[in-house]
VMD Tcl script that draws the C-alpha trace (Angstrom):
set ca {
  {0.00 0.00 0.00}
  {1.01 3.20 -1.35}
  {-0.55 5.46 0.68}
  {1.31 6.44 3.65}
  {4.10 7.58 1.73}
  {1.71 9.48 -0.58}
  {0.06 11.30 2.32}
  {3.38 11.75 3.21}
  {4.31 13.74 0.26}
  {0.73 16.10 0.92}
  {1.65 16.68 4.33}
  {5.22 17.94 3.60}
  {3.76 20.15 0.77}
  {1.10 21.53 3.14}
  {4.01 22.27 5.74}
  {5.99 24.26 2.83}
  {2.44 25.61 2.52}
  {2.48 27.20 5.58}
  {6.05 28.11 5.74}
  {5.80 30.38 2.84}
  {2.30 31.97 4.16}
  {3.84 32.65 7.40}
  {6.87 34.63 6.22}
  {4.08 36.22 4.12}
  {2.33 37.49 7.19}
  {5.71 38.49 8.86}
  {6.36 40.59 6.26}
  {2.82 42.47 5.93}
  {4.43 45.73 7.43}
  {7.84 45.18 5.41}
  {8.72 48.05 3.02}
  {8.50 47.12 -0.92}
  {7.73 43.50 0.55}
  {6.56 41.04 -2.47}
  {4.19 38.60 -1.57}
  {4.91 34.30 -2.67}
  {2.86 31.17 -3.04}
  {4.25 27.70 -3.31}
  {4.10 25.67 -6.46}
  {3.41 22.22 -6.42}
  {3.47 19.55 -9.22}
  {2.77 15.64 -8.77}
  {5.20 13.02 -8.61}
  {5.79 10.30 -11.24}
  {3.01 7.74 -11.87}
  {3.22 4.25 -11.57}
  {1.30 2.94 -14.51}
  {-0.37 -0.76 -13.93}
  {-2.29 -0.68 -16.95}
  {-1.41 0.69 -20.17}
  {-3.98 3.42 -22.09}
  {-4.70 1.56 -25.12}
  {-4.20 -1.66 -24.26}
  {-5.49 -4.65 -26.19}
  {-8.48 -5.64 -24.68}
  {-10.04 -8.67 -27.14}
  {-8.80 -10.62 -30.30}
  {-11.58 -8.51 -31.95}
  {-9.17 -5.39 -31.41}
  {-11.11 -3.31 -28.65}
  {-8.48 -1.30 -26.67}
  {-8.52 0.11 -23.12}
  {-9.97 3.97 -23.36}
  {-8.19 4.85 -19.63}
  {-5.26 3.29 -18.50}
  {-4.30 2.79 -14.75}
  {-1.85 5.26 -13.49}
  {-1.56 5.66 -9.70}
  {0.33 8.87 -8.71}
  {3.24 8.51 -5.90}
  {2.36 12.31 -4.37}
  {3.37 15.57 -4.52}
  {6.23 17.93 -4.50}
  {7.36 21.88 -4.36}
  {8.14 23.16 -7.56}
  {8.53 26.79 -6.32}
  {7.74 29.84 -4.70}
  {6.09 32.51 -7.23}
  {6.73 35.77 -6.17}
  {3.62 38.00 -6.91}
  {5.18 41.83 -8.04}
  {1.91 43.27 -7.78}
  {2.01 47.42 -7.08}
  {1.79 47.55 -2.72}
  {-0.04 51.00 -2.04}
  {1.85 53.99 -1.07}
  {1.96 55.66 2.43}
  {3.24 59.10 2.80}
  {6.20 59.90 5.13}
  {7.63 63.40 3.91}
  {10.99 62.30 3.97}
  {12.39 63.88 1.80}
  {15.02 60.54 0.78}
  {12.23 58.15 1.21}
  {11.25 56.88 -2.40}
  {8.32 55.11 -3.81}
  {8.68 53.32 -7.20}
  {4.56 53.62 -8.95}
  {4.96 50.85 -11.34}
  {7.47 48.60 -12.93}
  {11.14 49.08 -12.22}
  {13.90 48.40 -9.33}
  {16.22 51.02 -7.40}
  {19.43 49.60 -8.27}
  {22.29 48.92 -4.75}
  {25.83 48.84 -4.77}
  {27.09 46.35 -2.27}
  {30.35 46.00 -0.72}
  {31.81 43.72 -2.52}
  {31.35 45.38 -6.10}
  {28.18 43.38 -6.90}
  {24.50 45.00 -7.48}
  {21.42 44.26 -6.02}
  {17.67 45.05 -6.41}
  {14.92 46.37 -4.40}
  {11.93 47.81 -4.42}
  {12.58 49.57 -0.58}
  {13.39 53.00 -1.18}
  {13.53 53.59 2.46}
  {16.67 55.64 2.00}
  {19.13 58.23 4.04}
  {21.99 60.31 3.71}
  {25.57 58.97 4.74}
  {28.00 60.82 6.49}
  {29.31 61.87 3.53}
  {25.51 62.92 2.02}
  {25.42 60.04 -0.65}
  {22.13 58.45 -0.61}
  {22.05 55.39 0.98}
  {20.15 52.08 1.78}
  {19.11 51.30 5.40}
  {22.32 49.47 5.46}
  {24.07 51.55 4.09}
  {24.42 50.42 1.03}
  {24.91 53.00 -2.28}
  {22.11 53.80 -4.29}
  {23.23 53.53 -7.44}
  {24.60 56.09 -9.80}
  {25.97 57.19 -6.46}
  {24.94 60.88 -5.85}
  {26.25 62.83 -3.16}
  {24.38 65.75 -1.36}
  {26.07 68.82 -0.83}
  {26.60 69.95 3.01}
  {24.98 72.71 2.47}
  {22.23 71.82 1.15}
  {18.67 73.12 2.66}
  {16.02 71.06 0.58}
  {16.69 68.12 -1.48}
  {14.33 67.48 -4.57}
  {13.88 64.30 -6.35}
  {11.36 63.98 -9.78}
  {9.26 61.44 -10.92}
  {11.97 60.47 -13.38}
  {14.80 60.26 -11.05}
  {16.67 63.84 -11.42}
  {18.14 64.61 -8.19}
  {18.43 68.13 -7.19}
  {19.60 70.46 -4.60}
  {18.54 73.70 -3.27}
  {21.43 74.99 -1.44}
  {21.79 77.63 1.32}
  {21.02 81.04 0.23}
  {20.21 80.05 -3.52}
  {16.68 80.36 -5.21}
  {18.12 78.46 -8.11}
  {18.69 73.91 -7.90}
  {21.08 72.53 -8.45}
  {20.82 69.01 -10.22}
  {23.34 66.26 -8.92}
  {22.26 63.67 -11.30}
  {19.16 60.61 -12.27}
  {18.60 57.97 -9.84}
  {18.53 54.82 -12.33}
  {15.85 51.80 -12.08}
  {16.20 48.68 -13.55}
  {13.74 46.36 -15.03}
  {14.13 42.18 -15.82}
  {12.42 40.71 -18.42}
  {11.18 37.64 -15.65}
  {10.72 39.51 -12.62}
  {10.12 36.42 -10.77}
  {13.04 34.37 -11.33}
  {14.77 37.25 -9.23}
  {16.88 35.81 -5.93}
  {15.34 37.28 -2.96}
  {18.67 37.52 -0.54}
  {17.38 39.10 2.76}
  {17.22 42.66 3.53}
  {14.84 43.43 1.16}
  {17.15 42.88 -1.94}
  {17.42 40.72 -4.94}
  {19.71 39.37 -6.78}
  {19.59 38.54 -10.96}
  {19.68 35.13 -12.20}
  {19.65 33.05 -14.95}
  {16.03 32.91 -15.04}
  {15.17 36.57 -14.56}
  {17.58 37.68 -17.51}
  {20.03 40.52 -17.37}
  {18.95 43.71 -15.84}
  {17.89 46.42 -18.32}
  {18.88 49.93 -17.20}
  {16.04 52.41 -18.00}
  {15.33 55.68 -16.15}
  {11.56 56.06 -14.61}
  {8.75 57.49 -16.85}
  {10.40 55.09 -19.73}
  {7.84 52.96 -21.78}
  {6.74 50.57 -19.22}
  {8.79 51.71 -16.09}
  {7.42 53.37 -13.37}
  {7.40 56.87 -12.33}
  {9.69 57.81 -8.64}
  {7.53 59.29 -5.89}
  {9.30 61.43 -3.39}
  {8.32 61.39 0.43}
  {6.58 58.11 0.03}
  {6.92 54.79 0.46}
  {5.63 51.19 -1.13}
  {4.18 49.51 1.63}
  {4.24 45.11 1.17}
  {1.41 43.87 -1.23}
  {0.93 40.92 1.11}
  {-2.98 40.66 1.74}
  {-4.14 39.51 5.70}
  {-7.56 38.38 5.01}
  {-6.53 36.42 1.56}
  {-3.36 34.54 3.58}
  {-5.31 33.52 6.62}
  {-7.62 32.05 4.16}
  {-5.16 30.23 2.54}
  {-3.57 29.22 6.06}
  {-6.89 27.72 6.99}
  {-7.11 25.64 3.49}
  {-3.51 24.49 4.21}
  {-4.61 23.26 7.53}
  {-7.39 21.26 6.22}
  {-5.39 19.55 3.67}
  {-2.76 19.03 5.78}
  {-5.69 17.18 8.19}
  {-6.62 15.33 5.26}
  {-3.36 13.68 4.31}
  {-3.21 12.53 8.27}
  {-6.13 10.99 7.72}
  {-5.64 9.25 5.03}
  {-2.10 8.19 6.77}
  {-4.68 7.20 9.49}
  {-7.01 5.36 6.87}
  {-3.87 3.33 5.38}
  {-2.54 2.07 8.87}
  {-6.03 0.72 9.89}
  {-6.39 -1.33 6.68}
  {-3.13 -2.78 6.52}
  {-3.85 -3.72 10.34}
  {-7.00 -5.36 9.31}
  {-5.41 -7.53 7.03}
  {-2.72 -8.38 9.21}
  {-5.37 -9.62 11.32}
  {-6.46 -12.07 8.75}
  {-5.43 -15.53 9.20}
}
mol new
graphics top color blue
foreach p $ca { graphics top sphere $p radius 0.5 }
foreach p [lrange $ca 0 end-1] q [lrange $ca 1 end] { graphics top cylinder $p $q radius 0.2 }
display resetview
């Protein structure tokens, strides 16, 4: 009997279930945040009886065959880049991206990585910064002096600076776009990395032809939804309830025919 192994497989997939729902909910307040559900896809089948198999000397043929399936197992977790809605700060380096498109980070060690947080700050030497500390890049520094900083809906950074009516522009924040956003490596602290699967970046600047536009003094709050993941948490629960039983169901019938003599 197949069966406890198969229920098995259902429980395990239930449990990755409700892993991936639970870092959803952790994350509901998390800036930028992108929600996931887990993929499944069933095991191999163990055929016992072949579709079309001879079924007379008069040539009738079997119209189903008789496949039993072994279980189930994770395939994935689909990340769901759906727009979060904004909330106002009026910081003045916090950033909201309104559409498609990534703020591009320069890390430590000379690599880049991706994130939709714009959650950003000044570093002691006024270049604008992740919450790490991480460069935004094309880095742009702030002038000391400056009294008002000024960022557009397409990126162009400028300064007002003390005593002048007059900006000055310091450069165009940069986004990047991927041509499979969800094959993207999520690496912790709200970045991602590029893959195989998600393609090469593309460097565009906000406002381009299917990139979003930069919101200044905002922020993209997660796009996880409470009501829709405890609802899915509940289902998981059930079907996780289900395969026990059926574990359950298995172990009392092969104990009834050990009982046979």
């Amino acid at each position: 009997m197949k069966a406890l192994g198969i229920a098995a497989t259902g429980m395990m997939a239930q449990q990755t279930t409700v892993d991936v729902i639970a870092n959803n909910i952790a994350n509901a307040n998390t800036t930028g945040f992108k929600s996931g559900r887990a993929a499944f896809q069933d095991l191999v089948y163990q055929s016992m009886v072949q579709e079309g198999a001879p079924t007379s000397a008069s040539g009738t043929t079997r119209p189903v065959g008789l496949n039993v399936g072994l279980g189930v197992e994770g395939s994935g977790v689909m990340r769901l880049n759906t727009q979060g809605g904004l909330v106002r700060t009026d910081n003045e380096t916090d950033l909201a991206i309104e559409g498609d498109g990534f703020f591009v980070v320069n890390r430590p060690d000379g690599s880049l990585a991706y994130t939709r947080d714009g959650n950003f700050s000044l570093s002691a030497e006024g270049t604008i910064v992740t919450i790490d500390g991480y460069e935004v890049d094309p880095g742009i520094t702030v002038p000391e002096r400056t009294r008002q900083l000024e960022i557009s809906a397409t990126g162009i950074v400028s300064a007002y600076l003390e005593n002048e009516n007059t900006p000055t522009e310091l450069g165009q924040l940069t986004l990047a776009t991927f041509i499979n956003q969800a094959g993207m490596k999520p690496i912790g602290n709200n970045l991602l990395e590029e893959t195989t699967a998600s393609g090469e970046p593309i460097t565009v600047n906000a406002g381009d032809a299917g990139v979003g536009l930069i919101s200044q003094g905002m922020l993209e709050n997660s796009n996880v939804d409470i009501i829709a993941q405890i609802t899915d948490l509940i289902q998981a629960q059930r079907a996780y309830e289900m395969n026990s039983k059926s574990i359950e169901t298995a172990d009392e019938m092969l104990q009834t025919a050990n009982q046979i003599k």
